[in-house]
C-alpha positions in Angstrom: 0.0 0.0 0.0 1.3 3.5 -1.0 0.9 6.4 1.0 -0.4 9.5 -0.6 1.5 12.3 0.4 0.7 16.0 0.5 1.9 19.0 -1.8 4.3 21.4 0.4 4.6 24.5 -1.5 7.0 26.0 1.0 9.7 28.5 -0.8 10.2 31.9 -2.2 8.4 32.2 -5.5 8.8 35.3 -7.8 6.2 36.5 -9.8 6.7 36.1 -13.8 5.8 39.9 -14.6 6.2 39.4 -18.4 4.0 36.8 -18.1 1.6 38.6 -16.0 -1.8 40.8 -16.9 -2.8 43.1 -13.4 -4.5 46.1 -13.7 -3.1 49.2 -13.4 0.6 50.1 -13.5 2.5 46.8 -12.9 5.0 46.5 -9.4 8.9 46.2 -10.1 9.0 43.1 -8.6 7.1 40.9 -6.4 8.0 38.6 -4.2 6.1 36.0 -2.7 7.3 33.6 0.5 5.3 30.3 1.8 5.8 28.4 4.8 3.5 25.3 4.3 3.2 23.3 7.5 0.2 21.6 7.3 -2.6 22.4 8.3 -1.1 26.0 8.3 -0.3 27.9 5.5 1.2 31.4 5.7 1.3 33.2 2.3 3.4 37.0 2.5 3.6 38.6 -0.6 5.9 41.5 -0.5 5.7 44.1 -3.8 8.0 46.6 -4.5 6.5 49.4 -7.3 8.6 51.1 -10.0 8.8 54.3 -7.3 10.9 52.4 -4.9 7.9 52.3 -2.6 7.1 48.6 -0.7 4.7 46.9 1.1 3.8 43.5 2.5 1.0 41.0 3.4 0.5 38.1 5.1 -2.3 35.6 5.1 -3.4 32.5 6.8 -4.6 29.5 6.0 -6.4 26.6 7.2 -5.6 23.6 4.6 -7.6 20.8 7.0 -11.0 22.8 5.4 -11.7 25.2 8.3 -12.7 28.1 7.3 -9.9 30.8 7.2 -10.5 34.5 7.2 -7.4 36.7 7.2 -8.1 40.8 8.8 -4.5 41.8 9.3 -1.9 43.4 7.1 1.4 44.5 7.7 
C-alpha cells in the first residue's frame, strides 16, 4: 500500500511579470514567501512598485477545510 502524500509548497516564489496581466501600473517586482506546515499555510507577498515604494501582506490558511479568514496586514 502507497501512501499519498501531501503537496508542500514552502519556498520563495517570484512572480513572472512578463508573463503577468494586473490592472493598473504593474510593481517592479514581487516577491512571494510560503511556509507550508500543514494544516497551516502562511502566504506573505511582499511588492516593490517602479517608485521604490514597498509593502507586504501576510495571510493565513487553514488547509484541514476550516474556514480561514485573514483581517491583518502588515
Amino acid at each position: 500500500m502507497t501512501s499519498l502524500s501531501h503537496p508542500d509548497f514552502s519556498g520563495l516564489w517570484q512572480m513572472d511579470l512578463e508573463k503577468t496581466t494586473l490592472r493598473g501600473e504593474p510593481p517592479s517586482r514581487v516577491l512571494m514567501k510560503i511556509e507550508h506546515t500543514a494544516p497551516e499555510l502562511i502566504q506573505e507577498t511582499h511588492v516593490t512598485r517602479k517608485n521604490g515604494t514597498e509593502s507586504s501582506l501576510v495571510f493565513r490558511y487553514d488547509t484541514s477545510g476550516t474556514e480561514t479568514v485573514n483581517t491583518q496586514v502588515r
